[in-house]
N, C-alpha and C positions, 0 to 999 in steps of 0.2 A: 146424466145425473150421477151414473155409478163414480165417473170420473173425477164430478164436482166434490164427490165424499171423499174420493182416494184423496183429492188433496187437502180438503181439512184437515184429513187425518193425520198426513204429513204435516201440515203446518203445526196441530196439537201435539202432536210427537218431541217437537223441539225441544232437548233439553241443551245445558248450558255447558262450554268447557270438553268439549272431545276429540280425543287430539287420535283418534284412530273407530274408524266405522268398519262394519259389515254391510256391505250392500247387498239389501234385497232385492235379487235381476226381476220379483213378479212385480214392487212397489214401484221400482222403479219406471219401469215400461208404463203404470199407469200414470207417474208423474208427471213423465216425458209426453204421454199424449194428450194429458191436461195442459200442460205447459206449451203447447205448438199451438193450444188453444187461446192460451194468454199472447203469444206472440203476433200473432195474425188481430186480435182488438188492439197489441201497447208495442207500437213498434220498439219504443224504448229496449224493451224485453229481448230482442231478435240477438241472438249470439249470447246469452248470459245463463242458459239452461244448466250447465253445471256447477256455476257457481251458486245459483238460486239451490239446487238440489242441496249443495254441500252446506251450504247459507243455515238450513235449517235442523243442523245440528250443530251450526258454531266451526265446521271446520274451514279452514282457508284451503282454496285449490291450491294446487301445485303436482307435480308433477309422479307422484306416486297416487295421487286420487286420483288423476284423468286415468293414470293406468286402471286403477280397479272400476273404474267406470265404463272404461272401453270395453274390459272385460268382462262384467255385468252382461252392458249392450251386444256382447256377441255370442253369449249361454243360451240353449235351446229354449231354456223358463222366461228369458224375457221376450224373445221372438212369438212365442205361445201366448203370453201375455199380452204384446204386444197387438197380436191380430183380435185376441179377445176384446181390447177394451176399444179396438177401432170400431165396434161393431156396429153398426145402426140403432139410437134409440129412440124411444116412445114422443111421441112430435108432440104429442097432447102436453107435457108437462115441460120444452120446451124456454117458452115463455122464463117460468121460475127458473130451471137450470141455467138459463143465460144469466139472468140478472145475478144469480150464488156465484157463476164462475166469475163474472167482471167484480165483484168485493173481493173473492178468493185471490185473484190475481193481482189486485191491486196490495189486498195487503201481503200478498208472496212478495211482489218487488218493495215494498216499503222495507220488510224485514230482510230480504237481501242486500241493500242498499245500506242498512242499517247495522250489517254484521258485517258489509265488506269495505266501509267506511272505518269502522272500528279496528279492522289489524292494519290498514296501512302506515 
């Protein structure tokens, strides 16, 4: 569930027009484990993880974002993060977690699709 909120929160974060970010290596890692979870229900989704990340502040990938993304992914804080949000959760509530990440993911890739349709 913690996962299912980290990504609202990304998705509600979106704002419009940013043509340089600061990546958060803690936000990220929970992105990233939320989004291995959209991969595995929308194969669509498989290989599109950083453009979905950048998607939701409007930036286009290219090759100065994958660097500070790699660089994120290799900081002790996301590794930390990382194993945190792997962690096992509460099986009781389940059920509803699934059904919040399958909306979440669907409208992650709609507004991906949507942002990465628009600079080409």
């Amino acid at each position: 569930m913690r996962n299912s909120i980290a990504l609202a929160v990304l998705l509600s974060v979106a704002c419009a027009s940013v043509h340089a970010i600061t990546i958060d290596a803690k936000a990220l890692a929970r992105f990233d484990v939320s989004y291995a979870k959209c991969e595995a229900r929308f194969p669509s989704m498989r290989g599109h993880r950083d453009e979905a990340y950048l998607s939701l502040w409007r930036v286009q990938l290219d090759d100065k974002a994958r660097a500070q993304l790699k660089a994120s992914r290799s900081s002790p804080e996301y590794r930390a993060e990382s194993r945190r949000a792997l962690r096992p959760v509460d099986k009781s509530a389940s059920a509803t977690a699934a059904s919040r990440l399958e909306q979440q993911c669907q409208a992650l890739w709609a507004e991906t699709q949507r942002v990465t349709k628009g600079k080409q």
